[in-house]
DOFIPA-197939 format. One line per field, with one value per atom (N, C-alpha, C): atom name; x negated, y, z. Coordinates in steps of 0.05 Angstrom, whole numbers. Atoms other than C-alpha are relative to their C-alpha. Layout:
BEGIN
a <- [CA, ...]
u <- [X, ...]
v <- [Y, ...]
w <- [Z, ...]
//
This chain:
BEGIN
a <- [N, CA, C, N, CA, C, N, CA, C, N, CA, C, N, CA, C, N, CA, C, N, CA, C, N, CA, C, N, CA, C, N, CA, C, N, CA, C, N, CA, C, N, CA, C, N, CA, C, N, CA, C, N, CA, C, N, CA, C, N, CA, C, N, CA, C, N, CA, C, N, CA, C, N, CA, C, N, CA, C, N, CA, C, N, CA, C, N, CA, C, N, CA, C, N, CA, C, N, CA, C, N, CA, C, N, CA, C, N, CA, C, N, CA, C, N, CA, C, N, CA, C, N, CA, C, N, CA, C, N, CA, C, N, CA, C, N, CA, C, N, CA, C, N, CA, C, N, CA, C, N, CA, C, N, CA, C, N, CA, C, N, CA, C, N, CA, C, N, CA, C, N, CA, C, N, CA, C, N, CA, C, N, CA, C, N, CA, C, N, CA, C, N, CA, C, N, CA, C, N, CA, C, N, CA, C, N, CA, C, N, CA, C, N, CA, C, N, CA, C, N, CA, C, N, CA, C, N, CA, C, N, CA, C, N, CA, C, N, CA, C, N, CA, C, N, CA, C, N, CA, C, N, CA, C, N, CA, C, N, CA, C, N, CA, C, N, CA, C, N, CA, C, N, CA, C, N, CA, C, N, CA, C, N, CA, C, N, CA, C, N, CA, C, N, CA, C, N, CA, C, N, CA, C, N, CA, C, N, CA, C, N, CA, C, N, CA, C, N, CA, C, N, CA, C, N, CA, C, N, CA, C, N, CA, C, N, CA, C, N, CA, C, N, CA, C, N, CA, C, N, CA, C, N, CA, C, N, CA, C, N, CA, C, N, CA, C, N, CA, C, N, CA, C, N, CA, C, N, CA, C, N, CA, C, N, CA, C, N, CA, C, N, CA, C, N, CA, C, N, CA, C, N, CA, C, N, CA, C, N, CA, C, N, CA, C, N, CA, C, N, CA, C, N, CA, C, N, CA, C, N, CA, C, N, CA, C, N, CA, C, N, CA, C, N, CA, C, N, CA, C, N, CA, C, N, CA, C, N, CA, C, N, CA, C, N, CA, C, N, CA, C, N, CA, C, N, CA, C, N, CA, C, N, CA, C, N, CA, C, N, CA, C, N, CA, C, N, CA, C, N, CA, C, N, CA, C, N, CA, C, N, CA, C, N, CA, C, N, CA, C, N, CA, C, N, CA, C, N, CA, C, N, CA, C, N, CA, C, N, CA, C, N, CA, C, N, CA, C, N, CA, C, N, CA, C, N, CA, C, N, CA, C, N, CA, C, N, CA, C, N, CA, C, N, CA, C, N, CA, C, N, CA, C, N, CA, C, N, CA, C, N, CA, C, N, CA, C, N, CA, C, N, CA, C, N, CA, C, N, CA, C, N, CA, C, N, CA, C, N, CA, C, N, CA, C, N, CA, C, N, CA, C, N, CA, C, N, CA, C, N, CA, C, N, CA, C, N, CA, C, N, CA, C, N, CA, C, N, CA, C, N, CA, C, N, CA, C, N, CA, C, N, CA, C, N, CA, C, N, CA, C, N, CA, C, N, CA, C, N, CA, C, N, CA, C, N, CA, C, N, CA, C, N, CA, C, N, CA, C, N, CA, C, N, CA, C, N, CA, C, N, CA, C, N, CA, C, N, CA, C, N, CA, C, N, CA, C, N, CA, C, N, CA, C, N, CA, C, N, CA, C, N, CA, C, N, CA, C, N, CA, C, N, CA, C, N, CA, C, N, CA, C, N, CA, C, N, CA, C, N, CA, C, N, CA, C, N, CA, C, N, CA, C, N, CA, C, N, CA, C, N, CA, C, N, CA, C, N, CA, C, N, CA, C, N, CA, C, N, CA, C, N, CA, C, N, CA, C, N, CA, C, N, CA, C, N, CA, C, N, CA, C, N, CA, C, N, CA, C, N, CA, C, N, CA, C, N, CA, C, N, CA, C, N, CA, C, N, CA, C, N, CA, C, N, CA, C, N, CA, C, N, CA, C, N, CA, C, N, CA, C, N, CA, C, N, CA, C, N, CA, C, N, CA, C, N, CA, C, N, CA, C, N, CA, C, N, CA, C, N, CA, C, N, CA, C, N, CA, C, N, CA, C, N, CA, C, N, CA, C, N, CA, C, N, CA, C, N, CA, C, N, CA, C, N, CA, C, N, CA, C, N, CA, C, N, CA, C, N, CA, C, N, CA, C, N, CA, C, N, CA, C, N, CA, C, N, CA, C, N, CA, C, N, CA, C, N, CA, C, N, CA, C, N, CA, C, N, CA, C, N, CA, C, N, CA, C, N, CA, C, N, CA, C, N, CA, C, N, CA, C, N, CA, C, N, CA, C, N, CA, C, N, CA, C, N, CA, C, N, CA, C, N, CA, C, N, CA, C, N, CA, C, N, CA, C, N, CA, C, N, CA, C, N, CA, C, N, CA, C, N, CA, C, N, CA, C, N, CA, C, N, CA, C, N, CA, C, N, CA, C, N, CA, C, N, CA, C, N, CA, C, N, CA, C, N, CA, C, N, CA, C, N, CA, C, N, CA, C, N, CA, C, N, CA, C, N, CA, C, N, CA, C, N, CA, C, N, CA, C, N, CA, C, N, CA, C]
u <- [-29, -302, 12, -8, -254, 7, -16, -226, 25, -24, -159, 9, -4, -155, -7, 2, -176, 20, -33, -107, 8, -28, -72, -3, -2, -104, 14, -6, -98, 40, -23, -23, 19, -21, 1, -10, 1, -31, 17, -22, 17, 28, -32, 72, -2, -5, 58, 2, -8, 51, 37, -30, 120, 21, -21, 153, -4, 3, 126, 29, -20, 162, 35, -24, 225, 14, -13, 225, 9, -10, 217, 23, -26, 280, 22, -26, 321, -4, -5, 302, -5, -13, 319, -35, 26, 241, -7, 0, 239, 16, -27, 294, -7, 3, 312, -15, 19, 289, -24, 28, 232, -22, 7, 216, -2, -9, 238, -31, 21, 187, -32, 23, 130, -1, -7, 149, -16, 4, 137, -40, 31, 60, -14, 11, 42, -15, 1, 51, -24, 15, 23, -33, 25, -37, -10, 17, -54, -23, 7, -56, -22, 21, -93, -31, 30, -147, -8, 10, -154, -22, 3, -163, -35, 14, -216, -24, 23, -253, -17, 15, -270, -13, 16, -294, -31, 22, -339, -19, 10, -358, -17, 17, -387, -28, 25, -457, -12, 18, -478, 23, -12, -446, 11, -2, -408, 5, 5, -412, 25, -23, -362, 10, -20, -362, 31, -14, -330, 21, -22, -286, 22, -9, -258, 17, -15, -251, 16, -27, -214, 26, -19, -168, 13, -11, -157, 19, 5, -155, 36, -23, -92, 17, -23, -54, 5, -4, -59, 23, -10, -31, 17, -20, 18, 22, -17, 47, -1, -8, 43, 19, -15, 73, 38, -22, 134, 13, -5, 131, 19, -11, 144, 14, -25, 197, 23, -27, 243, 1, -7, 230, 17, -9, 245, 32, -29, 318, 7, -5, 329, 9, -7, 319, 19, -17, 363, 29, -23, 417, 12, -14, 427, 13, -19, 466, -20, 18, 424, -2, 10, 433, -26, 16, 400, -25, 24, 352, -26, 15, 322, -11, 18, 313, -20, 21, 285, -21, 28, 229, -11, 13, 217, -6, 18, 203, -18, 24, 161, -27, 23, 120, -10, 10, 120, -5, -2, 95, -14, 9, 76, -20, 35, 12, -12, 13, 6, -4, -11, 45, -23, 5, 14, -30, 30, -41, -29, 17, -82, -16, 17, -93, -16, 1, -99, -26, 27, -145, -28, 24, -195, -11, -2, -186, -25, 11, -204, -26, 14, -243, -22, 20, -279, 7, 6, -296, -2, 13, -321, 24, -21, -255, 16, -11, -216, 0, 0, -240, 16, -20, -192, 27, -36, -135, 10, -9, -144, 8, -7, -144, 26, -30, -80, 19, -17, -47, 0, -3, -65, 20, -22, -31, 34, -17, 23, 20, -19, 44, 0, 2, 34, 26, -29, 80, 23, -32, 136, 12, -8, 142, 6, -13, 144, 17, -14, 179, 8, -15, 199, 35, -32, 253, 19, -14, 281, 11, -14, 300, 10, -17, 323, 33, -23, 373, 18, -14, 389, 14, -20, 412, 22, -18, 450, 22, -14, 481, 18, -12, 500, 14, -23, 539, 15, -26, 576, -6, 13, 534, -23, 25, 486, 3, -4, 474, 22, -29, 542, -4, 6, 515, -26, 24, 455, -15, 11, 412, -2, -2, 413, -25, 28, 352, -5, 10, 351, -7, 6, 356, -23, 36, 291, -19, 21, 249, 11, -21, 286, -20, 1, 266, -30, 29, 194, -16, 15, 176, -3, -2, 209, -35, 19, 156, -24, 26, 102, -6, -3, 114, -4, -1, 120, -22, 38, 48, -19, 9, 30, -1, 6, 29, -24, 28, -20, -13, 9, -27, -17, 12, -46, -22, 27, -99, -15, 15, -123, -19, 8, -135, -22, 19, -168, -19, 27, -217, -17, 14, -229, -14, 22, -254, -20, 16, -288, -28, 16, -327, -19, 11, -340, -16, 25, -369, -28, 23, -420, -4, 5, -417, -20, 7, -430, -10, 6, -454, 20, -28, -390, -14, 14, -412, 28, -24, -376, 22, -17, -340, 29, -17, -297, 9, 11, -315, 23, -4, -300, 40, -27, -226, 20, -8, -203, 1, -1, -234, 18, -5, -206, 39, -19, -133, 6, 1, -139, 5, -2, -149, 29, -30, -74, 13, -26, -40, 12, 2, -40, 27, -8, -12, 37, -20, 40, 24, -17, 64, 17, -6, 76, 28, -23, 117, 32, -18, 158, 26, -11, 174, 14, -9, 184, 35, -29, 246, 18, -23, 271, 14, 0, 267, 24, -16, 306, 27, -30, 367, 12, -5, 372, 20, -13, 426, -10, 11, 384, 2, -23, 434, 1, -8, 462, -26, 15, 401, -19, 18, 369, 22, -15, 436, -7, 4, 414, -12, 23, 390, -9, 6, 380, -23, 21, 336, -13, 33, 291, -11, 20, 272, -6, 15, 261, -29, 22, 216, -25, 10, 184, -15, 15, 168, -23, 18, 144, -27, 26, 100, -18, 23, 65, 1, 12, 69, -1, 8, 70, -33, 21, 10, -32, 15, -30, -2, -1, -9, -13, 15, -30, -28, 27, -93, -15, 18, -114, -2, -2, -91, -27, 15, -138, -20, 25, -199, -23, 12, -229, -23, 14, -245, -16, 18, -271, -10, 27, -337, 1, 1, -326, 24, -9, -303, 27, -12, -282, 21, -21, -237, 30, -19, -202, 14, -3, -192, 28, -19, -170, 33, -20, -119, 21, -17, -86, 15, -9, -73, 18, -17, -44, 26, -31, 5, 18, -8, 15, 19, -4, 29, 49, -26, 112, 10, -10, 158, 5, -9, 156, 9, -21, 205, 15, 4, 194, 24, -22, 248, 36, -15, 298, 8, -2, 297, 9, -5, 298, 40, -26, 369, 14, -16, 393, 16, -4, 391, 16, -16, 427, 28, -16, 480, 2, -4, 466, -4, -4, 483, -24, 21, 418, -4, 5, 426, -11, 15, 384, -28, 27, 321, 5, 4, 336, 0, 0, 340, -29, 27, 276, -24, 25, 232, -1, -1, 255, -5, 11, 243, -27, 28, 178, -21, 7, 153, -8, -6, 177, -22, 10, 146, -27, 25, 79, -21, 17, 44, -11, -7, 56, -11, 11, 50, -27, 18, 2, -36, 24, -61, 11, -4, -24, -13, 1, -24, -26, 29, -100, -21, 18, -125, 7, -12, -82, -16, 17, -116, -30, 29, -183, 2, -4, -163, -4, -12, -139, -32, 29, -203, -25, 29, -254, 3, -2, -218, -8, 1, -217, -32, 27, -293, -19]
v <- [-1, 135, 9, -9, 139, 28, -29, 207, -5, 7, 213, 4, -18, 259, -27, 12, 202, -31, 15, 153, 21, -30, 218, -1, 3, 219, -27, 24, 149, -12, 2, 150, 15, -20, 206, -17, 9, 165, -26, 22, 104, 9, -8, 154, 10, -7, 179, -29, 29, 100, 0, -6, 95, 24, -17, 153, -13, 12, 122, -19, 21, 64, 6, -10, 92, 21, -14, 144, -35, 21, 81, -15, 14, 47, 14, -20, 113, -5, -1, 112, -25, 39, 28, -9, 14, 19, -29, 28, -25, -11, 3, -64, -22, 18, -108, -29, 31, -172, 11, 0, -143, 9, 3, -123, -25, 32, -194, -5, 10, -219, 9, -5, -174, 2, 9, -190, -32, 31, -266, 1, -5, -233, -6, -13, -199, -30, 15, -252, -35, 29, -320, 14, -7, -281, 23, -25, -214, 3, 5, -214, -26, 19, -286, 11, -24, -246, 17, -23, -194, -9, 13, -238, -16, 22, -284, 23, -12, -224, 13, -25, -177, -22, 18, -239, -16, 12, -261, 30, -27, -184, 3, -4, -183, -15, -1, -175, -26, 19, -234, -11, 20, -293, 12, -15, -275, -17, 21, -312, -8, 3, -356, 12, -18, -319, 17, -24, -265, -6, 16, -307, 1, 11, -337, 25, -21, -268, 13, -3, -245, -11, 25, -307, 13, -10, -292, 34, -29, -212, -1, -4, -224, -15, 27, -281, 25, -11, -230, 27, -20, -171, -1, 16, -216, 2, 7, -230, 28, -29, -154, 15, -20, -124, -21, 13, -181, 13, -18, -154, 16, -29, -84, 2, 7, -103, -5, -7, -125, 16, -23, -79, 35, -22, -25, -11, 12, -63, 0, -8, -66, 32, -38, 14, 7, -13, 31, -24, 18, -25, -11, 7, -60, -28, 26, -129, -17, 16, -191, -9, 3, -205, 23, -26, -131, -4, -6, -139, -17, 15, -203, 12, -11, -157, 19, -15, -105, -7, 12, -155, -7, 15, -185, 32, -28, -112, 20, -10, -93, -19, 20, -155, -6, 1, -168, 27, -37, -104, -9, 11, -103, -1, 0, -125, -2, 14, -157, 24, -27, -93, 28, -29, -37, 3, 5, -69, 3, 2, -88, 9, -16, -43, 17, -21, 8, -5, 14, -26, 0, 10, -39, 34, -24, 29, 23, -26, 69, -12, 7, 13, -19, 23, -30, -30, 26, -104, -6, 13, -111, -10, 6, -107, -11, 10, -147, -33, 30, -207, -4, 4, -190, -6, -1, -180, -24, 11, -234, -32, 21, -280, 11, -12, -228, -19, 15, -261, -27, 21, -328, -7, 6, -316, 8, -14, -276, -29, 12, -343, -13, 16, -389, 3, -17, -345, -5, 7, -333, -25, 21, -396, -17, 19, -435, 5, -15, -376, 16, -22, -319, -17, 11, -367, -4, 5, -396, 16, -33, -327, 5, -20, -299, -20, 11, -365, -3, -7, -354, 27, -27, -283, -13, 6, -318, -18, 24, -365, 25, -18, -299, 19, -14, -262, -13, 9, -322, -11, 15, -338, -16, 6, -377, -34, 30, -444, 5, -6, -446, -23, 26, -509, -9, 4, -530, -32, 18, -577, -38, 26, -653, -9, 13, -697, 1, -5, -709, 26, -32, -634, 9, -1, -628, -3, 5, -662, 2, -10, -642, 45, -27, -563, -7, -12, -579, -15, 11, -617, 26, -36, -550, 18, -18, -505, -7, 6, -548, 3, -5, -541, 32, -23, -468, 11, -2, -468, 5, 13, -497, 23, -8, -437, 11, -15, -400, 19, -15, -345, -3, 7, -387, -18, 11, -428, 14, -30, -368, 5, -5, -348, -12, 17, -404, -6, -4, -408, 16, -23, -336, 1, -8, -346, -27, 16, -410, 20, -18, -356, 21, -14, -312, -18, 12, -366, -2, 8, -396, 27, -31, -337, -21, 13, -390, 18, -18, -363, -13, -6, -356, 18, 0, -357, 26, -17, -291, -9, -1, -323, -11, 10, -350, 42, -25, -279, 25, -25, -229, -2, 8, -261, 14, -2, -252, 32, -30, -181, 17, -21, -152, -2, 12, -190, 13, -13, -164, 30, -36, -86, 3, -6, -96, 1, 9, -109, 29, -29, -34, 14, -15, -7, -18, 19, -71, 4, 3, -69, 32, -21, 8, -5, -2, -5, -5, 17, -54, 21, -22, -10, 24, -17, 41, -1, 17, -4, 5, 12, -9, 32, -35, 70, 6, -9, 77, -10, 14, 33, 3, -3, 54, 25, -31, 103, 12, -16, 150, 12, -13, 191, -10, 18, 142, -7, 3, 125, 19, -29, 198, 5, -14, 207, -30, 26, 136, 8, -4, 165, -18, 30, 92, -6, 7, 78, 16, -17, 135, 6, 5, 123, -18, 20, 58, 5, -5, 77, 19, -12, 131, -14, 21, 78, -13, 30, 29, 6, -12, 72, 14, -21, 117, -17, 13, 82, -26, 21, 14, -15, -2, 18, 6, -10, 54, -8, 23, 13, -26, 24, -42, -1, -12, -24, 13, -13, 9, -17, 21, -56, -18, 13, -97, 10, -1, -56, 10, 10, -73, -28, 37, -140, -6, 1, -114, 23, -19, -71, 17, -7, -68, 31, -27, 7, -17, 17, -29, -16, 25, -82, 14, -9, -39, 15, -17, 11, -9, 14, -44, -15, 8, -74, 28, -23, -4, 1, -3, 0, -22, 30, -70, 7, 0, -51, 15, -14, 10, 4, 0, -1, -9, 0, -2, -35, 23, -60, -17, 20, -128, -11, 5, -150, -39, 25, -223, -9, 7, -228, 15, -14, -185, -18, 20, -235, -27, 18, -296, 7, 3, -261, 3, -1, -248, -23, 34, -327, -7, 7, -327, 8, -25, -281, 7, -19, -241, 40, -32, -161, 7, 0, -138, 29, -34, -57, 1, 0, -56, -2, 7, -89, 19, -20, -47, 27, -28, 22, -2, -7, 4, 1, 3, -18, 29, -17, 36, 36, -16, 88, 2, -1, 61, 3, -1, 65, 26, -28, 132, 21, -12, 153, -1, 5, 127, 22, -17, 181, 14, -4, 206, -6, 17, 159, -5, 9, 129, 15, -4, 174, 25, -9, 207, -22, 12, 149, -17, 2, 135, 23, -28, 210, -1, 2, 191, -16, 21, 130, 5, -6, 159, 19, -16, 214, -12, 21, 165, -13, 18, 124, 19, -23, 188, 13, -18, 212, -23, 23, 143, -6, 13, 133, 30]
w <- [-2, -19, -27, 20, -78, -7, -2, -95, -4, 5, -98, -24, 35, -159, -19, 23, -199, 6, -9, -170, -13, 19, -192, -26, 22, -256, -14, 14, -271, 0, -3, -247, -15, 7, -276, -39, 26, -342, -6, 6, -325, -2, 6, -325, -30, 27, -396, -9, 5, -411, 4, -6, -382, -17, 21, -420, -29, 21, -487, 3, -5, -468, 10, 8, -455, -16, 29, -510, -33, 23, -562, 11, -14, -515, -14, 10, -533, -25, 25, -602, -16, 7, -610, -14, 6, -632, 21, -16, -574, 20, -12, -548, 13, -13, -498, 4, 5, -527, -5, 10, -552, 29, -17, -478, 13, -20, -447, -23, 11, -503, 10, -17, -481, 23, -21, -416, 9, 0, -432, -4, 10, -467, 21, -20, -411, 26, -15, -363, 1, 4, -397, -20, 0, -433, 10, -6, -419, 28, -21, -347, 9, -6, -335, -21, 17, -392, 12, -23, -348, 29, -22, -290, -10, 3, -319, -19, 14, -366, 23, -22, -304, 20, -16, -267, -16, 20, -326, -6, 1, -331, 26, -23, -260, 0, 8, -258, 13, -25, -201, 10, -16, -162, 28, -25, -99, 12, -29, -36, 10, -13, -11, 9, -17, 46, -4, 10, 15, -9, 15, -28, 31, -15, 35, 26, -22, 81, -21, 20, 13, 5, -11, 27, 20, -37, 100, 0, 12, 76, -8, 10, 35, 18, -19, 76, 15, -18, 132, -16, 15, 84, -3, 13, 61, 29, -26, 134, 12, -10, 159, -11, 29, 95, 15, -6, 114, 22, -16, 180, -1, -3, 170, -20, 14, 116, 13, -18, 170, 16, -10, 213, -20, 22, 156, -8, 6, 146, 26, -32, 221, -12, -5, 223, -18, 18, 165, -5, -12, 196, -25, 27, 127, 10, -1, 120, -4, 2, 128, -30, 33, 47, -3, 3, 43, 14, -29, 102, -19, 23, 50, -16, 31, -11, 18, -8, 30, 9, -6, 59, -19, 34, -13, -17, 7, -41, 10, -19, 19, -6, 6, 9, -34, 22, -62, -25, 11, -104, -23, 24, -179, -6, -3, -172, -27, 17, -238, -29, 21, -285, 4, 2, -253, 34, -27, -188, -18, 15, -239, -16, 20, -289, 20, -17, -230, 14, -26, -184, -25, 25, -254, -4, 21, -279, 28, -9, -209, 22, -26, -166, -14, 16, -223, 5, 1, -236, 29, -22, -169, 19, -17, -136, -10, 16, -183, 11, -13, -139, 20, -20, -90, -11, 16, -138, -9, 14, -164, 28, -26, -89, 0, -4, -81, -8, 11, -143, 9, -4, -121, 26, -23, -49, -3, 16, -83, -16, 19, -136, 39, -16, -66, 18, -15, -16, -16, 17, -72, -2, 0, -85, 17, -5, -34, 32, -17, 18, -11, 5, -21, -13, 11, -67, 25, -20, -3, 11, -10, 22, -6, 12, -33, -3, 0, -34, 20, -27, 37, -2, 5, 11, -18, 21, -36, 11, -22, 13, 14, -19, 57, -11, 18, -3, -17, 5, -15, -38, 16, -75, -9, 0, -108, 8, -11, -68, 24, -19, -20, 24, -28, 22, 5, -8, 53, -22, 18, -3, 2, -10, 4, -8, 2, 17, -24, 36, -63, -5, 7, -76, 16, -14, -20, -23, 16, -58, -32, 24, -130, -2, -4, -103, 4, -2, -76, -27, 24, -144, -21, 18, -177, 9, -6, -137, -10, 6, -152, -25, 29, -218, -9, -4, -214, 2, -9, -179, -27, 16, -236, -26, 16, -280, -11, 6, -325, 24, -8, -278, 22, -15, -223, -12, 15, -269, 3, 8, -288, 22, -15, -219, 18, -9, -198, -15, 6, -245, -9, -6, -240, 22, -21, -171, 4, 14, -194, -12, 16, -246, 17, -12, -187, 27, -18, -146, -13, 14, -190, -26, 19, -247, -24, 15, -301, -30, 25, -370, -14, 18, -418, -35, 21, -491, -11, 12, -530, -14, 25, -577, 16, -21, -498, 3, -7, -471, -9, 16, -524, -7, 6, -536, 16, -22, -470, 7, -12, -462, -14, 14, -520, 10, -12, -500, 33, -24, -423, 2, 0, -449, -7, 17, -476, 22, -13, -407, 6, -1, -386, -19, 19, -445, 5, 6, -453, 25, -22, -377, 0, -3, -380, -20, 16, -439, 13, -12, -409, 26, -23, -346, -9, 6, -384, -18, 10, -421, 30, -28, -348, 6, -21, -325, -24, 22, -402, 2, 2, -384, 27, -33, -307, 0, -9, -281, 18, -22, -255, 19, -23, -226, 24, -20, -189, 28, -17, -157, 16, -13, -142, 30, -24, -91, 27, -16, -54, 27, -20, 9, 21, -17, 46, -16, 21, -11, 0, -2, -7, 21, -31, 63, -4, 0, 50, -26, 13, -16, 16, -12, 29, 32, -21, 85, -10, 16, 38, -13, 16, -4, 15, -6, 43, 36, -30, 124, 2, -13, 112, -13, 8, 63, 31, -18, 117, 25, -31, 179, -8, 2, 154, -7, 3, 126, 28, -19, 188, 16, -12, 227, -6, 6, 184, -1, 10, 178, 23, -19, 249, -6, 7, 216, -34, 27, 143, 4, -1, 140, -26, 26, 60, -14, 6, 46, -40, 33, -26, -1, -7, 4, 8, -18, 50, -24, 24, -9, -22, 14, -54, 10, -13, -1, 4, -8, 11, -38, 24, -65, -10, 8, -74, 17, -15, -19, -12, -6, -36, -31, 45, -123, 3, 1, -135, 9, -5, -116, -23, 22, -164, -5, 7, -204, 0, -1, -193, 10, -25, -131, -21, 13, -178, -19, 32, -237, 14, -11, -185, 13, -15, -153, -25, 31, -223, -10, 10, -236, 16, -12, -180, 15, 5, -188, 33, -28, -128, -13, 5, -133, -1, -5, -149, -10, 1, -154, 27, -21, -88, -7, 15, -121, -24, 19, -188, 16, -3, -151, 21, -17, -106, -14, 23, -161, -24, 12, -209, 17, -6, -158, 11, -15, -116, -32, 25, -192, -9, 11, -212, 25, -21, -145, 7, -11, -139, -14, -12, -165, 24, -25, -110, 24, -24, -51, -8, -3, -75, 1, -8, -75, 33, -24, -7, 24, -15, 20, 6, -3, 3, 15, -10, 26, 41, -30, 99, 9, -19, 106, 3, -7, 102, 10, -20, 144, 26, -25, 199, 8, -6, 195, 13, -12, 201, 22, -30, 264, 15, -7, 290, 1, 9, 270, 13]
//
């Protein structure tokens, strides 16, 4: 079993990451663009390097099987976490625009900024094969259900798309997604678990590129975040008390319900582990940038992400030390 102390360590080391990054914000070393740009890094190399080094790093071939209850593993994660998103907007009686963000920041969490490094750093290579089916269900979902949501919020505050799409615009939108599909991160992903099926031999001079490129995302994403925490009115968002029940739901019971839901049907102490951490990692900015484009009010997504962030030291090895509490009474 993991310890917790070493989530704490490793968290309380993405919050000094994070202060970096918003001390150089305060003192104009690194500015907006120069975040949006490492923003753009992060995304099209770092991350797919990460993805594709720790799969070339693993010692031996792993069995469909496994591949495939991965698969099943996240889909299911994916559809609980949704779940208990509306329910969590139900209970705190928000407005069906709101009730949207709040399911899109229950379900989608920054897997890629701050799952990643995290999951590598406290659970190894080995579990990196989940993260990386995660991201694959992760681009799949968003795209071709999370957009549609967030334009149905956008429809229900009167912005955005104002009428229901016309046959052209159908197929106009699912050519978009497919396209979308179609990025590096999902390449990446797929022939990371390609790498972890067969576990081909990868000559260094592929290898060594990738690894040294992959150790950068960590550092890079913290920065980034830490641009965000530097331009946020903090104030404003410490008196939010709708929002810190919902961060306090999100981070510490819906982590743990779900995880204890699923782990009737996985044996792998490692899996379960890694799925509680994917849930449990801050809300991602993906759905935030998509309502942006579409001018929807989007201080709701900025004050959940900037606090489930600020917060996860926190939740997150609580909400790892509960769920193995829960399990050993249970067991």
């Amino acid at each position: 079993m993991i310890s917790p102390m070493i989530i704490v360590e490793q968290m309380l080391v993405i919050c000094i990451l994070i202060l970096i990054g918003a001390f150089l914000h305060k003192k104009a070393l690194l500015t907006d663009v120069g975040a949006a740009q490492i923003s753009t890094l992060i995304v099209h190399v770092t991350n797919p390097a990460i993805m594709l080094s720790s799969a070339i790093e693993e010692e031996s071939a792993i069995p469909a099987a496994e591949i495939g209850q991965a698969f099943a593993l996240a889909v299911s994660a994916y559809a609980l976490a949704a779940g208990a998103g509306y329910l969590i907007a139900r209970l705190l009686k928000t407005d069906a625009g709101d009730r949207i963000a709040i399911v899109m920041m229950t379900m989608y969490a920054n897997v890629g900024f701050i799952g990643i490094p995290l999951v590598l750093a406290t659970l190894g290579t080995r579990a990196m094969v989940y993260v990386t089916i995660n991201n694959l269900v992760y681009s799949l979902l968003f795209y071709t259900t999370g957009i549609p949501l967030i334009k149905r919020a956008a429809r229900l505050h009167g912005g955005g798309e104002a009428s229901d799409p016309k046959p052209d615009e159908h197929r106009s939108s699912w050519k978009s997604i497919l396209k979308s599909l179609l990025h590096i991160g999902t390449i990446a992903a797929v022939l990371s678990i390609f790498v972890y099926l067969y576990h081909p031999a990868v000559p260094a001079l592929i290898s060594d590129p990738l690894l040294y490129a992959g150790r950068c995302t960590t550092f890079l994403s913290m920065l980034v975040l830490g641009v965000s925490v530097a331009a946020s009115p903090l104030k404003e968002f410490l008196t939010d008390i709708k929002v810190w029940c919902f961060i306090l739901l999100r981070g510490l019971v819906v982590p743990i319900a779900v995880t204890l839901i699923l782990s009737p049907f996985i044996a792998d102490q490692l899996l379960l582990d890694t799925v509680l951490i994917l849930l449990a990692v801050p809300s991602g900015s993906l759905p935030m940038i998509v309502s942006r484009e579409l001018h929807l009010d989007d201080r709701l997504f900025s004050r959940g992400i900037i606090l489930s962030t600020l917060i996860a030291p926190v939740t997150i090895p609580v909400a790892m030390t509960a769920m193995h509490a829960v399990m050993e009474l249970l067991h």
